[in-house]
C-alpha positions in Angstrom: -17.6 -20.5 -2.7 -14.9 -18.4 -2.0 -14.9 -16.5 1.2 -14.8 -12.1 1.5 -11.2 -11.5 2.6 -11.1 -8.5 4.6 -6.9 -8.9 5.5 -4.7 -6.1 5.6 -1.7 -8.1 3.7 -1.4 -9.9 2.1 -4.7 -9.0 0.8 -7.6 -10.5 -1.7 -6.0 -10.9 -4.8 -8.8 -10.4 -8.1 -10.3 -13.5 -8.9 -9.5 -13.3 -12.4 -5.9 -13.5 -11.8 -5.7 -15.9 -9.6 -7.8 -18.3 -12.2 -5.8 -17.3 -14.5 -2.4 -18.1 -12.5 -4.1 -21.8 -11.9 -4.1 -22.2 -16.2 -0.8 -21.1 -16.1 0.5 -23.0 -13.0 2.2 -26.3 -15.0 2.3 -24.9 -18.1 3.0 -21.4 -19.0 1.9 -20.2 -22.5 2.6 -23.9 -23.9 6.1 -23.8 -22.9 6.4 -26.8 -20.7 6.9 -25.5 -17.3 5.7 -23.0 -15.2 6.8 -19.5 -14.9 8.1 -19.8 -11.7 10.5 -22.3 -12.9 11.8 -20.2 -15.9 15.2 -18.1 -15.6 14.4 -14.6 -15.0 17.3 -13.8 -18.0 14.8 -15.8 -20.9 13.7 -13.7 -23.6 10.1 -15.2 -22.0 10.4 -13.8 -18.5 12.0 -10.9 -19.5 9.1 -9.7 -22.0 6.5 -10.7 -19.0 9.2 -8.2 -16.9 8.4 -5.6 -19.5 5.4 -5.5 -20.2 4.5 -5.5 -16.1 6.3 -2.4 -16.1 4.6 -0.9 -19.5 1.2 -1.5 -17.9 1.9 0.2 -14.7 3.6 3.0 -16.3 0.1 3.2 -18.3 -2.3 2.9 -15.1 -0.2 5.2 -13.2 0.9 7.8 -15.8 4.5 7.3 -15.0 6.6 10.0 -16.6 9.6 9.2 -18.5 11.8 10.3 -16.1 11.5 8.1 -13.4 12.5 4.4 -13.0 10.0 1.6 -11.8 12.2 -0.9 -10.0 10.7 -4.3 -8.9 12.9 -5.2 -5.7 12.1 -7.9 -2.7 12.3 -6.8 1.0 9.1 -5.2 1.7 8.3 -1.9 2.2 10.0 -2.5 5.3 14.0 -2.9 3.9 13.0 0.7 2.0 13.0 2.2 5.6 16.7 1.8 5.1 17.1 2.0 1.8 15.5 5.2 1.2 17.7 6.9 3.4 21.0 5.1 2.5 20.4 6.2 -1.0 19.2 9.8 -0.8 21.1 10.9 2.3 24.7 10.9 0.6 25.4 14.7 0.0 23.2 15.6 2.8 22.3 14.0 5.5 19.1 16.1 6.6 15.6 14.6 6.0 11.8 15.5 7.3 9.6 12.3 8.3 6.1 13.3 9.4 4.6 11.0 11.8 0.9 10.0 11.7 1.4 6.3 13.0 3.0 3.3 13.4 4.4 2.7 9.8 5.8 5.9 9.4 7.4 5.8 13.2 9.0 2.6 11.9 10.6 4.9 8.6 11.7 7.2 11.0 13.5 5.0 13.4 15.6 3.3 10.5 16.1 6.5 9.3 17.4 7.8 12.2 20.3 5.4 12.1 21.9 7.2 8.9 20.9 11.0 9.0 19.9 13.9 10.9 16.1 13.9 11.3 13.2 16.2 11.3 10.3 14.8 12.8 7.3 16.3 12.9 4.3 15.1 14.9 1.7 15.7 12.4 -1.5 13.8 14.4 -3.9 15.3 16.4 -7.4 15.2 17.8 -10.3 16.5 15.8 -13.5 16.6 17.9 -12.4 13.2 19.7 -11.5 11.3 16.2 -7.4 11.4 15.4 -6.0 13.1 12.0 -4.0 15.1 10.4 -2.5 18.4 11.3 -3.0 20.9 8.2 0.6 21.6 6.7 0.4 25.3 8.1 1.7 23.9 11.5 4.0 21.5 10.4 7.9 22.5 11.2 9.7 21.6 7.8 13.3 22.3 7.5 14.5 24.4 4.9 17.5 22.0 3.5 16.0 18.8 3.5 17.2 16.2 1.2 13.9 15.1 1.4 10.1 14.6 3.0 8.5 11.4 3.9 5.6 10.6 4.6 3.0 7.8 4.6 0.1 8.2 2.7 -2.2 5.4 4.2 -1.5 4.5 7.9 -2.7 0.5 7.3 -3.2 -0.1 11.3 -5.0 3.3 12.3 -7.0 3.5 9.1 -5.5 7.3 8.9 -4.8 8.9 5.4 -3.6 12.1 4.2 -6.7 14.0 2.0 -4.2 15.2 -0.4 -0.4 15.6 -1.5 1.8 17.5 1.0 3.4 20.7 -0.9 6.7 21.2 -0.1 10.1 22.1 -1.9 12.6 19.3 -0.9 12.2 15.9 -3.1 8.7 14.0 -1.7 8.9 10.8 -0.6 5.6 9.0 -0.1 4.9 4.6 1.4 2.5 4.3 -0.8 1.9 1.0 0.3 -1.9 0.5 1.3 -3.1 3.6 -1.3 -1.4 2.5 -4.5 -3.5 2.6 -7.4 -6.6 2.8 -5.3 -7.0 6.2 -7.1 -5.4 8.8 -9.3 -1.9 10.2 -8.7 -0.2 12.8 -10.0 3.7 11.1 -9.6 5.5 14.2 -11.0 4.5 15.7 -7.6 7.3 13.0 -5.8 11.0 12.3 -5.9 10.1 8.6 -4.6 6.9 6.2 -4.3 7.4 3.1 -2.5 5.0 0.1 -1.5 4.9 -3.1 -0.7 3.0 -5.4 -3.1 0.7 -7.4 -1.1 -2.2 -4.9 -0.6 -3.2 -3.4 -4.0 -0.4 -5.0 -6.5 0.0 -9.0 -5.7 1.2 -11.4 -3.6 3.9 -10.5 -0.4 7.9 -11.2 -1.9 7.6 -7.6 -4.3 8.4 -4.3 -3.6 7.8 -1.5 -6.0 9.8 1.9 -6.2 9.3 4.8 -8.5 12.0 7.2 -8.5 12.9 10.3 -10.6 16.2 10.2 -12.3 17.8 12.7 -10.6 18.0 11.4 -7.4 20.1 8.5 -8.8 23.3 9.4 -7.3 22.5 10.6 -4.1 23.8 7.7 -2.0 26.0 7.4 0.5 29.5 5.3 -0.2 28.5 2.3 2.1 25.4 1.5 0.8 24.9 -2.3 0.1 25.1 -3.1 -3.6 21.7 -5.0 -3.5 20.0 -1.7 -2.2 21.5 0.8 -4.7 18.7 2.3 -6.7 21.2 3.1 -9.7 22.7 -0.5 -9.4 19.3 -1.8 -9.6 17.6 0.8 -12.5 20.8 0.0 -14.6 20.4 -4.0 -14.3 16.8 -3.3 -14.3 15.8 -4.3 -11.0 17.9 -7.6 -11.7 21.3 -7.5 -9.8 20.2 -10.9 -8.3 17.7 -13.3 -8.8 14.1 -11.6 -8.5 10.9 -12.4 -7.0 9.8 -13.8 -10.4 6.6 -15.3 -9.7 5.6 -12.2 -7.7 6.6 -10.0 -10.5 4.4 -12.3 -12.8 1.7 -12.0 -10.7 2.0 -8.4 -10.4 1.9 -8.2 -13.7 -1.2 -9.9 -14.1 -3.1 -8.0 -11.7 -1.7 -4.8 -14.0 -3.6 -6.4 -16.7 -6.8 -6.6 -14.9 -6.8 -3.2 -13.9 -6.5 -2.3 -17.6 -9.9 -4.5 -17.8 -11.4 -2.5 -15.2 -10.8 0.6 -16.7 -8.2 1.5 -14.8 -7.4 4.0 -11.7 -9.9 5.9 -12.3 -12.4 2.9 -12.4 -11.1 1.4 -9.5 -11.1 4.7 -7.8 -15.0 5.3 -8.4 -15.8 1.6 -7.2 -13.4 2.3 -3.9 -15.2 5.4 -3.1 -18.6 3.8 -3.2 -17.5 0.7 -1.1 -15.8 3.1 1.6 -18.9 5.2 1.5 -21.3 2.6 2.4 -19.0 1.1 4.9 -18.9 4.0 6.5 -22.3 5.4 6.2 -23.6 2.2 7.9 -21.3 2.8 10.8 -22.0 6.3 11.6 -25.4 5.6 11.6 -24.7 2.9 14.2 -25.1 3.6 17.8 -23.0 0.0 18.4 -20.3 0.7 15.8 -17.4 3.7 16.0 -15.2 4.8 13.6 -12.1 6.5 15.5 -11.1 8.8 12.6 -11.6 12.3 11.5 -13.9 11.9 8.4 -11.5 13.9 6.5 -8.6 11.7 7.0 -10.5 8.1 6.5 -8.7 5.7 4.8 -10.7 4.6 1.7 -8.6 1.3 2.0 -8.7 0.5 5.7 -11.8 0.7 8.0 -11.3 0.5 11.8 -14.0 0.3 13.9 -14.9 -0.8 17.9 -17.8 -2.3 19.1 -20.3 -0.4 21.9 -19.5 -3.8 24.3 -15.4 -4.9 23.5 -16.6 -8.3 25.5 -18.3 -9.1 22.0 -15.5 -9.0 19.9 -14.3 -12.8 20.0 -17.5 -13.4 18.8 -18.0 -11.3 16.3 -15.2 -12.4 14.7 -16.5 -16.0 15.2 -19.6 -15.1 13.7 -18.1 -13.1 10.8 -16.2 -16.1 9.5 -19.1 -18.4 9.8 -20.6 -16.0 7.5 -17.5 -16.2 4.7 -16.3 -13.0 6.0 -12.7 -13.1 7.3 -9.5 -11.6 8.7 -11.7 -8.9 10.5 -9.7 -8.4 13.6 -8.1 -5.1 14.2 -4.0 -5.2 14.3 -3.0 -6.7 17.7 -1.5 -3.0 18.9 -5.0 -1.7 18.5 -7.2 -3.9 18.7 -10.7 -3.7 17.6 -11.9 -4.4 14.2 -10.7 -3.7 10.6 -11.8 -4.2 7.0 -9.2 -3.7 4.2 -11.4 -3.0 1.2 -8.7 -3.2 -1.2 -9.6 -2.8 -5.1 -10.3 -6.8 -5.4 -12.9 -6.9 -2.2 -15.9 -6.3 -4.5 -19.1 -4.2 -3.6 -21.1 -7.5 -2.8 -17.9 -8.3 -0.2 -18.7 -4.7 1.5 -22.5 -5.3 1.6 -22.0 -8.7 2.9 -20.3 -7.4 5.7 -22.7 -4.4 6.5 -25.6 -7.1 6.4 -24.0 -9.2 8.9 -23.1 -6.2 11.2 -26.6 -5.5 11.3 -27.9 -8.7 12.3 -24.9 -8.8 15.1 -26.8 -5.5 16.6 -30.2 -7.2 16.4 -28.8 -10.3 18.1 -26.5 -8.3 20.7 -26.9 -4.7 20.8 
């Protein structure tokens, strides 16, 4: 039986795919060898490149007029890369802070440009969230705006799209195709792959084409977007396997129904989640219901003592990688589109017997 993975990243990974990975492992498609063995310049690899791409473009509604570039790094190397490519003609650029992901895009970015930040959190009735864009400071010539959608570690998430007039640049990395997206609305989506998409080694970035050649002269050649959209996303040797796998869980997505399916599903399993909490005298959510992450669901207990065994409890129960992130502490479920419903109920049934016993 496998166990309900509740881990921020890497994450679950669908069932299905990861079966169907196992067929595939020694012998891909009858050809002799598995895909992770195959040269990422055969006519095979290349069509399974394609047709990842074609699949995502359908779930997401990609307009023609961006590239999708599959590169390795992490979310993390785009914290550079973003602003090595966009701050070339001018060097001004708006980060808006909710948490620790976005501090880290601002930091890198501060190495390479003049920037804006602006301290967008704030309490709301004693639960943290978002200040509403009326009192955000944005600069009137920036190249662009960043911001993270989905704060992974504080479980804080923007309830909608920022409106501004610079180019929109989004980590999309705990969010992505969780629900519907309207991409014409951003110069720049990035995320890293291991929450929503596949396995850690992949990083996707959706660009429009116009911001192609806004990069500063020193930019490494690996971490050129236009280097990378004209060898598409192959100037070295790519996380094939990754990008196979990626693929794959594209495919089952489709099966699904896509975003919008997903999305329905999400909304119920967040809903439940965190119905059960607030009506829980033992259990606290620490943020603003209008800003909960539908993704990521921190909670404390009444009695921190417990916690150790809680979490000894909860994986004696198949119910694992519960423990908040180490700066917070605490507890967290990722509910990511493979944890299915039954993984979410599991987990509310166990909390409820942990009351009974300890509360």
């Amino acid at each position: 039986m496998r166990a309900y993975n509740f881990c921020a990243g890497p994450a679950a990974l669908p069932t299905a795919v990861l079966e169907k990975a196992q067929r595939e492992l020694l012998d891909w498609q009858g050809k002799g060898l598995s895909i992770m063995e195959m040269s990422h310049r055969s006519a095979d690899y290349v069509a399974v490149a394609e047709k990842a791409e074609a699949d995502l473009r359908q779930l997401m509604n990609i307009p023609e007029n961006y590239k999708v570039l599959f590169l390795q790094g992490g979310a993390s190397l785009q914290f550079s890369a973003i602003p090595l490519n966009l701050l070339g003609k001018n060097s001004k650029a708006d980060y808006i802070h909710t948490g620790i992901w976005s501090e880290k895009a601002l930091k890198e970015a501060q190495r390479y440009g003049d920037i804006n930040v602006i301290e967008a959190g704030t309490q709301i009735d004693g639960k943290l969230g978002i200040k509403p864009q009326s009192e955000w400071a944005l600069s009137e010539d920036a190249a662009y705006v960043h911001y993270a959608d989905n704060e992974t570690i504080g479980g804080l998430q923007f309830a909608g799209i920022p409106e501004v007039n610079a180019p929109l640049v989004s980590d999309l990395s705990s969010s992505i195709l969780s629900a519907p997206l309207d991409v014409s609305k951003f110069g720049l989506i990035y995320a890293g792959a291991q929450k929503n998409i596949g396995p850690a080694g992949l990083t996707l970035v959706i660009l429009r084409d116009d911001l192609l050649d806004q990069s500063r002269a020193d930019i490494p050649s690996l971490l050129k977007y236009s280097a990378q959209a004209k060898n598409d996303s192959m100037v070295n040797t790519p996380a094939t396997y990754s990008w196979y796998l990626a693929g794959l869980v594209f495919e089952w997505l489709k099966e699904q129904g896509g975003v919008e399916a997903i999305h329905q599903a999400n909304l119920e399993k967040a809903k439940l989640l965190y119905g059960y909490i607030d009506s829980s005298d033992f259990y606290n959510n620490p943020i603003a219901p209008a800003n909960r992450s539908i993704m990521n669901v921190p909670f404390t207990l009444a009695d921190e003592a417990l916690e150790k065994r809680f979490l000894k409890e909860a994986e004696q129960n198949n119910l694992l990688n519960l423990a908040g992130h180490r700066s917070v502490g605490g507890m967290r479920a990722s509910i990511y589109n493979a944890v299915p419903l039954e993984g979410v109920q599991a987990l509310i049934n166990f909390m409820d017997a942990f009351v009974k016993a300890n509360g």
